[in-house]
N, C-alpha and C positions, 0 to 999 in steps of 0.2 A: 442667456444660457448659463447655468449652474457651472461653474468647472467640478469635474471629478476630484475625490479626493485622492494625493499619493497612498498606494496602498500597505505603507508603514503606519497612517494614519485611520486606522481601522478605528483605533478606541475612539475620536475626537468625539463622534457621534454616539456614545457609548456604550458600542454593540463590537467583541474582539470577532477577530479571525477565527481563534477557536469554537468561539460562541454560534460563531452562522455554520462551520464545518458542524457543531455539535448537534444544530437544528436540524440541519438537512439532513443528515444520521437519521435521526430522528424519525424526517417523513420519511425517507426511504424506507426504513425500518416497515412501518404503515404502509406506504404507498407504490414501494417500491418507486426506481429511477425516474421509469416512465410518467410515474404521480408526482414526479417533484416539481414545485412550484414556487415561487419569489414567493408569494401570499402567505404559502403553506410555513414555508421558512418564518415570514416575518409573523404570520402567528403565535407559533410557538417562540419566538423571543421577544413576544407584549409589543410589538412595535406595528407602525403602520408601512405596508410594500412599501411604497416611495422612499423611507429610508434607507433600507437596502441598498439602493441604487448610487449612496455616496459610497458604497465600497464595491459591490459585483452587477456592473453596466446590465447583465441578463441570464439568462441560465445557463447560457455555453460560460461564462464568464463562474458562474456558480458552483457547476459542474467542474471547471478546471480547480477551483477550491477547494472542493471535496476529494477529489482525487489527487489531492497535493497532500492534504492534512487527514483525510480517516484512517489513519494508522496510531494515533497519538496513545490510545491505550493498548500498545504493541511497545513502545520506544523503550520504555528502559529498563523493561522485562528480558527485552533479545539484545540490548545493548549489553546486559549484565551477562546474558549466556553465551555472547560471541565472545566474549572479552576471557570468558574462561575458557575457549576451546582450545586445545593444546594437539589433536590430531584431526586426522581425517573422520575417525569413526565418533570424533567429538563433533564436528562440524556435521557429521550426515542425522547425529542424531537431533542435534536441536534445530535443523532446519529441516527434516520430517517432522518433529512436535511443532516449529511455526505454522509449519504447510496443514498442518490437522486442523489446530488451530483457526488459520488464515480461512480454510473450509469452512467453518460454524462459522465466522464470523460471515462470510462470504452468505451463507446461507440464509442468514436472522436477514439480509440485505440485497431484497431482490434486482437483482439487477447490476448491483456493483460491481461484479467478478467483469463484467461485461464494458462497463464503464474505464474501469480501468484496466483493459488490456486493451479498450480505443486510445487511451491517455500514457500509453507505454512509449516510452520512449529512448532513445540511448543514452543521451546526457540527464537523466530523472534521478540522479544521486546529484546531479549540483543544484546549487539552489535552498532554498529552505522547506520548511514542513517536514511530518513525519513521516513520510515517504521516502522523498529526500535521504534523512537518516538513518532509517534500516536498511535503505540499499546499500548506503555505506559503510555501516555496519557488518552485514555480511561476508563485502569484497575485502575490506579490510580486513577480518579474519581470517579469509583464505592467504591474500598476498601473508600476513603473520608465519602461516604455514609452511611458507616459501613458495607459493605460487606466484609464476609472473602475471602482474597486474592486469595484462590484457589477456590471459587466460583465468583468471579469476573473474574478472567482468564477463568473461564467456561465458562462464557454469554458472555464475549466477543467472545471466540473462534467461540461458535456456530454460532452468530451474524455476525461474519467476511466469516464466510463459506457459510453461509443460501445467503449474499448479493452474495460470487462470486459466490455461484451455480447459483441462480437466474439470476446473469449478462448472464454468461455463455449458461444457457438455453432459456434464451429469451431476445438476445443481441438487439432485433429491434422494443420488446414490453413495452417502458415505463409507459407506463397506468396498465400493466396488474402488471408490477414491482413495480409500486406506490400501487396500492390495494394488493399484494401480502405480501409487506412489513410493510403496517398496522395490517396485519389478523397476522404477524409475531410477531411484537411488541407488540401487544398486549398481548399475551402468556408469553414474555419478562417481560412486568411490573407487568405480575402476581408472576412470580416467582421472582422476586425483590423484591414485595412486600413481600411474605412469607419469602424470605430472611431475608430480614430487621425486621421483626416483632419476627424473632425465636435470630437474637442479642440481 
C-alpha cells in the first residue's frame, strides 16, 4: 500500500493545493457541487484520477479542499478594505459589498453556498486557506473598532450564516438578497453601535 502524501507536500507530484481548489471551481462552475468529480478534477489539470489520490483520499476529502480554499480571489481585495475600516458604518459597508459580491460569486457556483454552510464551522478562522483568512480579517476589524473579540466573532458568525442562508434559499433572487441584506445590516450596526458605546 502506497502511503499518503503529508499534505504540505501537494507540489511533490506537481499538482498545488491551489491548482486542484482551482479545478474543482471549475467543475462546479459546469457541474455544479453535485457533478463534482475526482475524474472531472483531474481532467481539467491534464492529469490521470489516480494522481489525485497522493493529495485528496476522496471527494469528502476534496470537498473539505474547496471549502477551505474558494475564497482566494476575495483575500487581498477584503484584506485591503478591512484594514482601512475605521467605523461602524465603514465596516457595514464593505461587508454588504462582500456579501453582494460573495452572492454572484455564490451564484456562477451551483451549489456552493450550500457546501459551505455544511463546512461552517466555529474554529474556520484557524488554520490555513482563504477561508481561513477572511474570517480573520473581518473579526480582526471589528475587535480594531473596539469590539470584544468574543462579540466580534459573534456578528461575524451570524452575518456569514444570515448571507449563506440567504444565498442558499434564494440562489436566483438577487434584488430580493440585495433588500434582504440591508434590512439585515441594519440590525447589524445597531448592535455595533451598542457594542461600541458599553466599551
Amino acid at each position: 500500500m502506497t502511503e499518503r502524501r503529508h499534505p504540505s507536500s501537494h507540489t511533490a507530484a506537481g499538482i498545488s493545493v491551489s491548482a486542484i481548489a482551482d479545478a474543482a471551481l471549475a467543475a462546479i462552475r459546469t457541474d455544479g457541487v453535485s457533478g463534482l468529480t475526482m475524474r472531472s478534477v483531474a481532467e481539467r489539470l491534464r492529469v490521470r484520477a489516480p494522481s489525485l489520490y497522493h493529495h485528496v483520499r476522496n471527494k469528502d476529502e476534496l470537498l473539505d479542499l474547496v471549502a477551505r480554499n474558494a475564497f482566494d480571489q476575495f483575500v487581498a481585495a477584503d484584506r485591503t478594505a478591512y484594514d482601512e475600516v475605521r467605523s461602524v458604518d465603514d465596516w457595514i459597508a464593505v461587508t454588504t459589498a462582500g456579501a453582494l459580491e460573495l452572492r454572484d460569486f455564490y451564484a456562477g457556483h451551483p451549489g456552493l453556498a450550500g457546501l459551505i454552510q455544511a463546512k461552517a464551522t466555529p474554529d474556520r478562522d484557524q488554520g490555513d486557506g482563504s477561508r481561513a483568512e477572511l474570517v480573520r480579517t473581518q473579526i480582526r476589524s471589528l475587535v480594531a473598532l473596539g469590539a470584544p473579540e468574543s462579540q466580534a466573532r459573534a456578528v461575524f458568525e451570524t452575518s456569514a450564516h444570515w448571507t449563506l442562508a440567504a444565498v442558499v434559499a434564494e440562489p436566483t433572487e438577487p434584488d430580493r438578497f440585495a433588500a434582504g441584506l440591508d434590512l439585515f445590516m441594519a440590525g447589524v450596526r445597531a448592535r455595533l453601535m451598542e457594542l461600541l458605546d458599553r466599551a
